[in-house]
C-alpha positions in Angstrom: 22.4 -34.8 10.7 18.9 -33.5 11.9 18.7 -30.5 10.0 15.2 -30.1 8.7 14.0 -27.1 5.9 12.0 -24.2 6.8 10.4 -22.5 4.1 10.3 -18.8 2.6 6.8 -18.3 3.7 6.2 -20.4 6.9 7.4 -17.0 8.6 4.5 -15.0 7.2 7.1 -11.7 7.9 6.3 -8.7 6.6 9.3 -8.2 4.6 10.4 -3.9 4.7 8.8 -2.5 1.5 6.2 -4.5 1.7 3.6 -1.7 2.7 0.1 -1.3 0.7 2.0 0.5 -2.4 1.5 4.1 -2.4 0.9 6.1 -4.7 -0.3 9.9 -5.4 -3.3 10.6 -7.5 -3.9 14.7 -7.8 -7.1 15.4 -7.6 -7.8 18.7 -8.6 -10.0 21.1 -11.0 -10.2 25.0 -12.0 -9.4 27.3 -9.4 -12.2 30.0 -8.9 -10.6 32.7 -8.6 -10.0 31.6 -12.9 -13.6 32.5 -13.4 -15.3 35.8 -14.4 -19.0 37.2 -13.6 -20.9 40.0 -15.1 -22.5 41.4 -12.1 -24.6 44.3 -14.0 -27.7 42.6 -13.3 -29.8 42.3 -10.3 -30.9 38.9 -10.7 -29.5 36.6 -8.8 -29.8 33.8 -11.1 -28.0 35.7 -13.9 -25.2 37.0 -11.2 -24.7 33.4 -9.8 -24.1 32.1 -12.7 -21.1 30.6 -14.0 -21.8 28.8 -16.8 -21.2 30.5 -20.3 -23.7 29.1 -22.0 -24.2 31.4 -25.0 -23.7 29.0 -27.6 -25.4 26.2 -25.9 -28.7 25.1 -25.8 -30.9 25.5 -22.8 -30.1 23.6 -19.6 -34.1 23.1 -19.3 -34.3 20.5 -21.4 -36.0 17.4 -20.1 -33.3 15.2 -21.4 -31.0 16.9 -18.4 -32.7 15.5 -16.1 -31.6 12.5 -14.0 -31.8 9.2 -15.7 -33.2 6.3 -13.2 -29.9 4.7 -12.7 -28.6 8.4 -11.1 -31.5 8.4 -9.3 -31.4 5.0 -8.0 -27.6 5.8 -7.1 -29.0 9.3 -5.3 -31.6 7.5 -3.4 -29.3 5.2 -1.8 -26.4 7.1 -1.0 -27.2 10.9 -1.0 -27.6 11.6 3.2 -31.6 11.2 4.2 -33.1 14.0 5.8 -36.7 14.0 7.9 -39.3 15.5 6.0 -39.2 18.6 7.9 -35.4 18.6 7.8 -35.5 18.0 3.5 -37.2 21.9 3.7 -35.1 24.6 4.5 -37.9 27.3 4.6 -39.8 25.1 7.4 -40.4 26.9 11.0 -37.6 24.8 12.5 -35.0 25.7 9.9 -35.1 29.3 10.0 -33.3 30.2 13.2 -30.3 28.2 13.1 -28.7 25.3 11.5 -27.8 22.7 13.4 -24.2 21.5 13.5 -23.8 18.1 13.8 -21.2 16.7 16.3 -18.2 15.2 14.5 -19.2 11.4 13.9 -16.5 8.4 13.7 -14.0 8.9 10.9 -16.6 7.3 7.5 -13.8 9.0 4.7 -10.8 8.0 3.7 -7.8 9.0 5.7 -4.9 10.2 3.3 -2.5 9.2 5.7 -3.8 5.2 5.5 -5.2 5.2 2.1 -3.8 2.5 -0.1 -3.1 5.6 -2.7 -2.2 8.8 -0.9 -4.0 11.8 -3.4 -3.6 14.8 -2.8 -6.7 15.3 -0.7 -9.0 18.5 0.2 -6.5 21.6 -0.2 -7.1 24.4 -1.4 -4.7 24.4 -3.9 -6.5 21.8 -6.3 -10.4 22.4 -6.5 -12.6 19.3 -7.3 -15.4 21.7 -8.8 -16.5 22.1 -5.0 -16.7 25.6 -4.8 -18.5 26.8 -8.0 -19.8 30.0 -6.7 -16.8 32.0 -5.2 -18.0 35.8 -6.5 -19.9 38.1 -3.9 -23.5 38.8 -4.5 -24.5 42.4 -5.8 -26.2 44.4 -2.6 -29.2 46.3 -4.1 -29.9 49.6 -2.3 -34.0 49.0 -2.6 -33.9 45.6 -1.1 -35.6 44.6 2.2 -32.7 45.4 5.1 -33.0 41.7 6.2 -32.0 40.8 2.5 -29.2 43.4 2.2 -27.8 42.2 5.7 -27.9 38.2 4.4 -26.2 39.4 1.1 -23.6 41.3 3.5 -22.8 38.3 5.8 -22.4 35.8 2.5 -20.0 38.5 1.1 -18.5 38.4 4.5 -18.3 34.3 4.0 -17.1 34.3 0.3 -14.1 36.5 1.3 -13.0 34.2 4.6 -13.5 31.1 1.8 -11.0 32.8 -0.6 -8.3 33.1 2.3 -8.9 29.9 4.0 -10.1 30.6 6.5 -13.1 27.9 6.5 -14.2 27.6 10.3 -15.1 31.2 10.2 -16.9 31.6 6.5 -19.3 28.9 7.9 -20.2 31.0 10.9 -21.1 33.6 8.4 -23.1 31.4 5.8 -25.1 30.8 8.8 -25.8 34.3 9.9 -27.1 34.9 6.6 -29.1 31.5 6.4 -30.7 32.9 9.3 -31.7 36.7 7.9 -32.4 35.0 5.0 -35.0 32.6 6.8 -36.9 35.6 8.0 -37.5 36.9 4.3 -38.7 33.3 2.7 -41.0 34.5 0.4 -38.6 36.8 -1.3 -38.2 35.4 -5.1 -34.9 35.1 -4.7 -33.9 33.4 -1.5 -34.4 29.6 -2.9 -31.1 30.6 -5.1 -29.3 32.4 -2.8 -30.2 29.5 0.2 -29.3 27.1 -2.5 -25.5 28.7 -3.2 -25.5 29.3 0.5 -25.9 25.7 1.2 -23.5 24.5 -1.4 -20.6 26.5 -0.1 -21.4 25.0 3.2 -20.5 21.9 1.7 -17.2 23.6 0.5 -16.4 24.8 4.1 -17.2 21.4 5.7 -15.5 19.2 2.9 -12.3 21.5 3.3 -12.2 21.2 7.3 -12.1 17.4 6.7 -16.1 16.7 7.7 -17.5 14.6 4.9 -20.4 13.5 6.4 -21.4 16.9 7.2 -20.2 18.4 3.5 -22.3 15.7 2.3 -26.0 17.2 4.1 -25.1 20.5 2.9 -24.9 19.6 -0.5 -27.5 17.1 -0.4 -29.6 20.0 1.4 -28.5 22.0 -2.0 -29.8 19.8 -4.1 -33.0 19.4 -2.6 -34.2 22.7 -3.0 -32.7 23.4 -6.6 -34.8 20.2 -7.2 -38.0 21.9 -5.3 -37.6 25.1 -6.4 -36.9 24.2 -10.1 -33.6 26.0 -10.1 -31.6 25.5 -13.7 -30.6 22.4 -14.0 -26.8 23.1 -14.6 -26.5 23.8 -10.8 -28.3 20.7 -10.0 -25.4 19.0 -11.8 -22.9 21.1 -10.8 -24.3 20.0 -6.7 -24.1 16.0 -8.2 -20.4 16.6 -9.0 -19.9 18.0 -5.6 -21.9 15.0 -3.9 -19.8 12.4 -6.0 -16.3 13.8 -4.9 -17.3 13.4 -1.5 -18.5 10.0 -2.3 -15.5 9.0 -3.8 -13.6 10.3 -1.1 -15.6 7.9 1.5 -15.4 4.5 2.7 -18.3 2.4 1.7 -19.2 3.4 -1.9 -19.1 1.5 -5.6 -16.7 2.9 -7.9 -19.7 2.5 -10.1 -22.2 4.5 -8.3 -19.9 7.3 -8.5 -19.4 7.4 -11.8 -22.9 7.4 -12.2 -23.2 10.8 -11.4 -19.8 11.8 -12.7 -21.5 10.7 -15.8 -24.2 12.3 -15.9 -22.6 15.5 -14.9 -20.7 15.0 -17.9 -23.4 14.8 -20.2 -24.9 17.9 -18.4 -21.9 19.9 -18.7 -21.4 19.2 -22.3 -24.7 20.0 -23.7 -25.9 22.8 -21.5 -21.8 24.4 -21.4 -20.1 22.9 -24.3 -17.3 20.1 -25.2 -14.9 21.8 -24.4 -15.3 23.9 -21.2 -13.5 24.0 -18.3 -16.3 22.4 -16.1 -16.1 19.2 -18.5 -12.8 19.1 -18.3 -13.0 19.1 -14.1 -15.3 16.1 -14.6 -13.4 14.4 -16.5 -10.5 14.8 -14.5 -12.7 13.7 -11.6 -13.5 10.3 -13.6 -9.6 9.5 -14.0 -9.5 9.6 -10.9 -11.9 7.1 -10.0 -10.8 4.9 -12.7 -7.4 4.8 -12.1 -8.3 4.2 -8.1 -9.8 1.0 -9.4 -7.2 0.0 -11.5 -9.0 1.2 -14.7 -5.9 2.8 -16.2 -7.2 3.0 -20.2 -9.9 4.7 -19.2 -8.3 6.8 -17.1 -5.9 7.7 -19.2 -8.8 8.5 -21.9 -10.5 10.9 -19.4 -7.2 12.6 -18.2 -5.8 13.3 -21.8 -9.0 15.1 -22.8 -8.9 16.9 -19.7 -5.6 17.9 -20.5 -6.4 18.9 -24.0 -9.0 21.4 -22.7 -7.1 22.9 -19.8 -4.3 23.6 -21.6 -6.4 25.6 -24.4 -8.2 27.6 -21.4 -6.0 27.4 -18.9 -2.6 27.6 -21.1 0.2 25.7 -19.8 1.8 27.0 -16.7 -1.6 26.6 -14.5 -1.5 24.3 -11.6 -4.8 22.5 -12.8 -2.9 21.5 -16.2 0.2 20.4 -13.9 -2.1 18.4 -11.6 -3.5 16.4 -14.5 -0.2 16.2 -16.3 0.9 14.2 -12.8 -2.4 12.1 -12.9 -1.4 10.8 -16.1 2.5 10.4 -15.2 0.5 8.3 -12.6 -1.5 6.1 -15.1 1.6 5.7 -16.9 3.7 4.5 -14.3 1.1 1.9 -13.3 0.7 0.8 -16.9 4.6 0.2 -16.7 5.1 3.6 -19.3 8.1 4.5 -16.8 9.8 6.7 -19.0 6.8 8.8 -20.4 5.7 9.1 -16.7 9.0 10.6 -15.6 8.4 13.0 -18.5 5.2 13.5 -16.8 6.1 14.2 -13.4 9.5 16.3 -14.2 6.7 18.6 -15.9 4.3 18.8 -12.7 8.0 19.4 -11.0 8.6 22.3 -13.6 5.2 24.0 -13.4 4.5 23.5 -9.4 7.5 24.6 -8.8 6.6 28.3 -10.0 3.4 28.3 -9.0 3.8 26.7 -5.1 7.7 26.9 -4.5 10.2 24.0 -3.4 9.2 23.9 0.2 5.8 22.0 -0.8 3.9 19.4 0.1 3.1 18.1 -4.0 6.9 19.1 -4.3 7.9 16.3 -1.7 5.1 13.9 -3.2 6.3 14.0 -6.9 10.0 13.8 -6.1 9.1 10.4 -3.7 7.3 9.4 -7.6 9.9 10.1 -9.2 12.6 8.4 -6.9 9.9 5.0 -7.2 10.9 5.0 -11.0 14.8 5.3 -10.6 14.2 2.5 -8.1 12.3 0.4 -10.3 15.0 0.9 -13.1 17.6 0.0 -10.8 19.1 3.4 -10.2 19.2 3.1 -6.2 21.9 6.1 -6.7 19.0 8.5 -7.9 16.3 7.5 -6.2 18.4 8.0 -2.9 18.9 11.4 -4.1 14.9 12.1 -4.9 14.0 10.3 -1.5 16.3 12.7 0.2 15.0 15.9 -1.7 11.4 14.6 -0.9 12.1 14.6 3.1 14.1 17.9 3.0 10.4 19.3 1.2 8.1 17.2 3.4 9.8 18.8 6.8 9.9 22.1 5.2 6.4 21.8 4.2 5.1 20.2 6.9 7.3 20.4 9.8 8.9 17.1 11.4 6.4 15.1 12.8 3.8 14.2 9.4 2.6 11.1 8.4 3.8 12.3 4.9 7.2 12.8 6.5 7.0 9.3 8.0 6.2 7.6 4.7 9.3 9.5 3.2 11.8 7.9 5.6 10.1 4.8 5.6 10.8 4.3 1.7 14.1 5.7 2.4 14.7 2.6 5.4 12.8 0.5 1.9 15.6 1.4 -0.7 18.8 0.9 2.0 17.0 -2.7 2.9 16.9 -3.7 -0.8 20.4 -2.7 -0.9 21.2 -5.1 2.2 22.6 -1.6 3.9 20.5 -3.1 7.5 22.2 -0.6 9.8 20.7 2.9 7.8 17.5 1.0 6.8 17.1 0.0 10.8 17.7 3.8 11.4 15.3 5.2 9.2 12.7 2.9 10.3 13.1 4.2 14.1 12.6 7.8 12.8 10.0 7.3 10.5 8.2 4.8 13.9 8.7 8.3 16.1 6.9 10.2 14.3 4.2 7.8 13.5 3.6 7.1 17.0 2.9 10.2 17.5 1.4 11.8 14.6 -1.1 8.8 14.1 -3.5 7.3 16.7 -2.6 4.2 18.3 -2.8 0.9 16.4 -2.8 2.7 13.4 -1.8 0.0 9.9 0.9 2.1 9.1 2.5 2.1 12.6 2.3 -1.4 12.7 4.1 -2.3 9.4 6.9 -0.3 10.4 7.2 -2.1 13.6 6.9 -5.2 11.7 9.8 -3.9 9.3 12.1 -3.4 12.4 11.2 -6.8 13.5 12.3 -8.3 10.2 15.6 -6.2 10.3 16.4 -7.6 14.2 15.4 -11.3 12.8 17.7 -11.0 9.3 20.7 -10.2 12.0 19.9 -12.8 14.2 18.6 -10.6 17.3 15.7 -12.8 18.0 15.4 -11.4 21.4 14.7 -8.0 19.6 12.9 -9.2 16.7 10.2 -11.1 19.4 10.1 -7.7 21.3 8.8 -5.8 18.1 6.1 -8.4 17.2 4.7 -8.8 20.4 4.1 -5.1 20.3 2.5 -5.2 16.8 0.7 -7.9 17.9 -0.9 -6.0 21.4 -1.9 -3.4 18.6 -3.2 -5.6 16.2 -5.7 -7.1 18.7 -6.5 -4.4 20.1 -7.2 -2.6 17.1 -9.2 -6.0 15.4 -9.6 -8.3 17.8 -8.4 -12.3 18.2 -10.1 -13.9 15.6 -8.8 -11.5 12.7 -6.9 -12.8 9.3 -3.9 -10.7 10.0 -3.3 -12.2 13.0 -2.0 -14.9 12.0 0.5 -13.6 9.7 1.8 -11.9 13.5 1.5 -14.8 15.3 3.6 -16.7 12.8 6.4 -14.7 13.7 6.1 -14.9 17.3 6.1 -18.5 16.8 9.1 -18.5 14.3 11.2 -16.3 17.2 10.5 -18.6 19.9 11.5 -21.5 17.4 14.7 -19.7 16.6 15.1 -19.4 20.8 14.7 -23.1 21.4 11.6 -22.1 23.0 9.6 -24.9 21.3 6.5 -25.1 23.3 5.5 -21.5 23.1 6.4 -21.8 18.9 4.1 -24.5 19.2 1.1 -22.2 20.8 1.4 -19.6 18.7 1.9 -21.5 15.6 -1.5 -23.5 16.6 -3.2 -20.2 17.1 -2.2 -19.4 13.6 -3.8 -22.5 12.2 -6.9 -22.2 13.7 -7.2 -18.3 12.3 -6.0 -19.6 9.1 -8.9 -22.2 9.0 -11.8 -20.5 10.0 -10.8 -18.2 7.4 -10.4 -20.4 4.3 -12.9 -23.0 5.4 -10.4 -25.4 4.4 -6.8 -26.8 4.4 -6.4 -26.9 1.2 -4.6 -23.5 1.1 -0.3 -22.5 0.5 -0.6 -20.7 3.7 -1.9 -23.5 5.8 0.5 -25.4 4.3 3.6 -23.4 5.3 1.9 -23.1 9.3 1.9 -27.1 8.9 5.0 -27.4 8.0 6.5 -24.8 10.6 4.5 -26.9 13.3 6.3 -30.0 12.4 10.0 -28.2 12.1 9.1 -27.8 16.3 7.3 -30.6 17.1 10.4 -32.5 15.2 12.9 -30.4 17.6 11.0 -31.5 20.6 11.4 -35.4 19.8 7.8 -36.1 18.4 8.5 -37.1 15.2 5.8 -38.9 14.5 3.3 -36.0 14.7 6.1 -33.7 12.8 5.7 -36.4 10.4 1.9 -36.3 10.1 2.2 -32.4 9.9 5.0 -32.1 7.1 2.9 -35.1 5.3 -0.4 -32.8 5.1 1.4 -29.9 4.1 3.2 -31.9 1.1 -0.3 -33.0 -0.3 -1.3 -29.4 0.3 1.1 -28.3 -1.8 1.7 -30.9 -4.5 -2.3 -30.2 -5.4 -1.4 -26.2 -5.7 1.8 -26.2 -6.9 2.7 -29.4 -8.9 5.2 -32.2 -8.1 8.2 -30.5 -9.0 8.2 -27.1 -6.8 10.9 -25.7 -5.1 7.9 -25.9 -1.7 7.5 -29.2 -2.5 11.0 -30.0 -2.3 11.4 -29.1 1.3 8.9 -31.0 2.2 10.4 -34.3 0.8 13.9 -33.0 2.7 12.0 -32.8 6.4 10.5 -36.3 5.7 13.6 -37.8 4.7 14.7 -36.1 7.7 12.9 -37.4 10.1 12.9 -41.6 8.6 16.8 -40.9 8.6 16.4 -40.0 12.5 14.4 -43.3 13.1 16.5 -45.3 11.2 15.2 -45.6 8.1 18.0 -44.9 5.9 17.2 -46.5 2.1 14.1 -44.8 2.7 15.4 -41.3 4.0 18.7 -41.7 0.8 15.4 -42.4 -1.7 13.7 -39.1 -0.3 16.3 -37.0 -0.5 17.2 -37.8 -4.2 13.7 -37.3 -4.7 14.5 -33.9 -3.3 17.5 -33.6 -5.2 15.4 -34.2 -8.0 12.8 -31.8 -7.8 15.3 -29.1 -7.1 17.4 -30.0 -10.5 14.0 -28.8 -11.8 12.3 -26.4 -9.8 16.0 -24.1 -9.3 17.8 -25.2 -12.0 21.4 -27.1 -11.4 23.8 -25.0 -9.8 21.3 -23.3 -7.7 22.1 -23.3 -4.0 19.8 -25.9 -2.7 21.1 -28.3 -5.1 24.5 -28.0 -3.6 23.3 -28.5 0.1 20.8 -31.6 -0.9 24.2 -33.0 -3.1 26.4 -32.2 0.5 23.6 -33.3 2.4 23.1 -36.8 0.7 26.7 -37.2 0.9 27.1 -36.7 4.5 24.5 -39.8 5.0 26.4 -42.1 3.0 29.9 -41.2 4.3 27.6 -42.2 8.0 26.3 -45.5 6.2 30.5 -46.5 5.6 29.5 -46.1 1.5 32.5 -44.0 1.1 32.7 -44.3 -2.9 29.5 -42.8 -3.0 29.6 -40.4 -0.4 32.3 -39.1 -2.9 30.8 -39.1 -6.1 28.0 -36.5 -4.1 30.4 -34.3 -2.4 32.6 -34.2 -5.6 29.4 -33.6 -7.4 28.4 -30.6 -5.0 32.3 -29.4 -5.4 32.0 -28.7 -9.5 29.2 -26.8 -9.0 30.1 -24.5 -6.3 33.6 -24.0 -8.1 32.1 -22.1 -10.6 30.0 -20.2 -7.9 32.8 -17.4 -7.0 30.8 -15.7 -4.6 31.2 -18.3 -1.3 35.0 -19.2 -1.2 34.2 -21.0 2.3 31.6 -23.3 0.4 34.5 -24.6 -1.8 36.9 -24.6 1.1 34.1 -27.0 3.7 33.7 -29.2 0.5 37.6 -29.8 -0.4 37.5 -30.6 3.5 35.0 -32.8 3.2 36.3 -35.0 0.1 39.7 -34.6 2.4 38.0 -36.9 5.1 36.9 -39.0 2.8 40.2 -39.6 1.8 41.8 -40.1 5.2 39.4 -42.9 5.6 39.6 -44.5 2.5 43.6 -44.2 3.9 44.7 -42.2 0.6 46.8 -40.1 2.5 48.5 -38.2 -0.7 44.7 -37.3 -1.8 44.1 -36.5 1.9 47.0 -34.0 2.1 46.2 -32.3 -1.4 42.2 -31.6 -0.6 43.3 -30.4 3.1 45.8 -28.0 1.1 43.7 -27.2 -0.8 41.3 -26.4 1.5 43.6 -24.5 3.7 44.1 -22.4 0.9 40.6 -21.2 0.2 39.8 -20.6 3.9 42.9 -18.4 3.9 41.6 -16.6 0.7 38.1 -16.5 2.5 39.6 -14.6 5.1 39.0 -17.8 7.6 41.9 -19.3 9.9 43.7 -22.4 9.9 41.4 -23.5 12.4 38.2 -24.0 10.3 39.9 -26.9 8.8 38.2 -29.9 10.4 40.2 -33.2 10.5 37.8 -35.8 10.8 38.4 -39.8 10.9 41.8 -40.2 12.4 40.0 -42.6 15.5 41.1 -45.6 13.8 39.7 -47.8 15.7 35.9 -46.0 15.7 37.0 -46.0 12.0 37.8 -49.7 11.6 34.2 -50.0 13.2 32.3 -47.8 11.4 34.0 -48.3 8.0 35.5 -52.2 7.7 36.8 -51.5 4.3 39.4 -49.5 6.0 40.3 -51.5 8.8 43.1 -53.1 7.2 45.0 -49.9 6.5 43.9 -49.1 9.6 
């Protein structure tokens, strides 16, 4: 008769699944081994050149240049540089460039994204490595110039293989023969390209901030040295892809310069180039990363429209932007034309990359997302498999990529109450993030947090406290005492040691909770300050102190009837624990009035044959058949007995409740009715698979029950 409510979210678990939703963006433009070159002349500018501009008007034109919103954008996030550093023909630059020492991580790691895009490889070019060609070698040149235009040969050939750590070793060899022949008319162009392709090498090894000088260094001298403005722009795109790629930066400063690239592209090049269409493929990406998914999709089906004139059909470039939109689609809830979508990526990269891929593994896991979202946990199993069996091909056994597979894997057997394989995909996928991913790391700690909720849903609390205590260590480790998520943790430790009858150390941690809670929101007046209140009076109510249990469930009833209305389900659980707890003090017309007012709210909230309504019906019943009001303990558990009847999922429900109605009947001394509901209860608990014994005979003390009940006491 003390049984008080908990509630859905007074837990704060992290349910399984409920990871920052992934998803795979393909970021990608032409490849540059696509372009051609006429290499006849001997000007640089001519041979460097990639921009077929034969029908276009010059790139000169003052309207090209940078309008003040870009260069408000360029002054406050392109990488500052001391004056002697902005000019690469000074004293101090013509030796050596200095490499900077790696700095803490300032881009975006694809493995803890919230959208994991395919991400700096060399199979899908942002528009990063524009000048890919090798320099003509004129025989009448100075030897210093002939050697620099050897080395960047030397460079451009390690690029084109990969091989990235060593092509930057040769960029700077010819950086520095090209320093000792400055006044050459054609070293600003060739530093400039030199420069830019260091950005390339860097951006590819991973080293944003140091991509990010090099092509800021770029810009600055085609800006000094008046170089045409089409590689200006074609530096700004770079700059912006490693912009969006960091931490720190507006969506809207980005595209900004995506922007005006655009514009530079499409008079200087034409509408329909390829390096428009990279931009524009650049832009849905940026869009859709901020939820703008119309204009993303307007930017990716132009780009599409153009690649597939230029590119034709089976290149990997038009596949990549055929998956960005399946992406948009699927986001926009277009679930079929996105699986139309990403079977063709599947189709094209397929033939291009083979079936032991990385993009392979990530577009089956998009496509199994969609069979799970329609409800076909059958194929979605099957495209969760096939993306593991590509990811460990592709990547060998211990990736984060690898990880996430089996981790939506352990998702999909979780949603289809399967705990034992969910439980063992979790451990695999925790293995290899532990050690593929530094310590504390979010993803880490979700999983643990998913194994946690697995241990609490079977009842091993012992386990369950283990795994949150560890996420927990991490957690504050990784962000300190005082930080939001913490409390979500700390609930759970709480709501373990409630489950243990370990009520004083609930008590701590669910206090801790609070105070996180409100020095975050600045006030109570919040649904998960309201669910912490009411957890803290669930233990102070199991330690005896009902009158501060009572304060605390009171608080978090006006908490929630101001949010949520009179008549939620939240609300109702509230009126249950303080009907509860005037029932334990004696208060029973009150505690019978609150838990109709219960019963009320739940007819609404859940609707009549809902679950709750049953137990509040059973419940109320139960506290009349106490109070020797044995007609109306009857007309509730007879009540609660229609509706579960037509419920065929819990036979022992029905069989408990024809018990029930059987006690009632023993007491009222109807022994015919008596036998008939034991019978029949008998009967179900059989059917339920449940022995004889469940059957509990209740009332048969006939002199407690000529007490208790003096209406009987007669046919007692």
């Amino acid at each position: 008769m003390t049984r008080t409510r908990s509630d859905s979210a007074h837990a704060a678990e992290e349910r399984p699944g409920k990871r920052m939703k992934i998803n795979q963006c393909v970021g990608t433009v032409e490849r540059g081994s696509e372009r051609q070159v006429e290499t006849s002349s001997n000007d640089i500018e001519d041979v460097v050149s990639k921009f077929d501009r034969s029908n276009s008007p010059s790139s000169a034109r003052s309207d090209l240049a940078p309008s003040p919103s870009t260069q408000r954008v360029l002054k406050t996030i392109v990488t500052d540089f001391s004056p002697e550093e902005s000019n690469p023909f000074s004293p101090s630059n013509r030796l050596e460039e200095k490499t900077p020492s790696i700095k803490s991580k300032s881009s975006k790691d694809p493995s803890s994204s919230s959208h994991l895009y395919i991400y700096q490889r060399q199979e899908y070019d942002e528009g990063m490595f524009v000048y890919d060609q090798p320099l003509p070698v004129n025989a009448h040149a100075q030897p210093t110039l002939r050697s620099a235009m050897t080395l960047y040969n030397n460079a451009v050939a390690f690029v084109g293989c990969g091989k990235y750590q060593e092509a930057r070793l040769w960029f700077d060899l010819a950086l520095t023969q090209l320093a000792l022949e400055a006044q050459d008319s054609q070293v600003p162009m060739v530093t400039y390209i030199i420069h830019h392709n260091l950005g390339h090498c860097w951006y590819r090894l991973g080293r944003n901030d140091d991509a990010l000088k090099s092509y800021s260094k770029a810009l600055a001298i085609a800006q000094e040295r008046n170089i045409d403005y089409v590689h200006v722009a074609a530096c700004l795109n770079c700059i912006a892809v490693i912009l969006f790629h960091n931490e720190g930066n507006t969506p809207e400063n980005v595209l900004v310069l995506f922007k005006h690239v655009e514009k530079v592209f499409r008079t200087s090049i034409g509408y329909k180039s390829r390096q428009v269409a990279t931009v524009l493929n650049n832009m849905g990406r940026v869009y859709y990363l901020n939820s703008k998914y119309d204009l993303a999709m307007e930017a990716y089906t132009e780009a599409l429209k153009t690649r597939e004139e230029l590119l034709g059909t089976s290149s990997i470039d038009v596949a990549a932007t055929i998956c960005n939109k399946g992406q948009t689609h699927h986001q926009r809830g277009e679930l079929d034309c996105a699986m139309e979508c990403y079977k063709k990526f599947r189709q094209i990269a397929l033939a291009q990359l083979g079936s032991n891929h990385r993009d392979i593994a990530i577009i089956y896991k998009c496509m199994a997302e969609i069979h799970r979202e329609q409800g076909d946990n059958d194929k979605a199993r099957f495209m969760y498999e096939s993306a593991l069996q590509s990811g460990r091909a592709a990547l060998g056994p211990f990736h984060p990529d690898v990880a996430s597979t089996l981790n939506k894997l352990a998702n999909l057997y979780y949603e289809m109450h399967d705990l034992d394989t969910a439980l063992r995909y979790y451990m695999e996928g925790l293995k290899i993030e532990r050690v593929a991913l530094e310590e504390g790391h979010p993803h880490a700690i979700v999983t643990i947090l998913n194994v946690a909720q697995i241990h609490r849903q079977r009842g091993s609390y012992k386990k369950a406290l283990e795994n949150y205590k560890e996420a927990c260590t991490l957690q504050l480790k990784k962000l300190g005492p005082n930080d939001f998520s913490m409390a979500s943790i700390l609930s759970n430790i709480g709501l373990m040691h409630y489950q243990l009858k370990d009520y004083p150390v609930a008590f701590d941690n669910y206090q801790e909770a609070l105070r996180i809670q409100r020095d975050h929101f600045g006030t109570d007046d919040n649904l998960e300050i309201a669910s912490t209140l009411n957890s803290i009076g669930l233990v102070l109510f199991n330690q005896g102190t009902h009158e501060l249990a009572l304060g605390c469930f009171n608080d978090s009833l006006r908490i929630r009837t101001k949010i949520l209305g009179a008549d939620h389900r939240d609300v109702a659980i509230l009126w249950y624990n303080i009907a509860t707890i005037h029932l334990e003090r004696g208060n029973g017309d009150l505690a019978i009035e609150l838990y109709q007012e219960t019963l009320r709210v739940e007819r609404i909230a859940l609707g009549q044959k809902h679950h709750d309504v049953i137990l509040t019906l059973q419940h109320l019943g139960l506290v009349y058949q106490q109070r020797g009001e044995l007609d109306q303990a009857l007309v509730y558990f007879s009540e609660a007995l229609e509706i579960e009847s037509t419920k065929t999922e819990n036979h022992a429900a029905v069989g408990k409740l024809y018990n029930l109605i059987g006690n009632i009947h023993l007491q009222q001394a109807d022994t015919a009715k008596m036998m008939e509901c034991y019978s029949k209860a008998s009967r179900v608990y059989c059917h339920a698979g449940k022995q004889a014994e469940n059957l509990v005979i209740a009332g048969y003390n006939f002199y407690g029950l000529s007490k208790l009940h003096p209406p009987c006491a007669p046919i007692a």
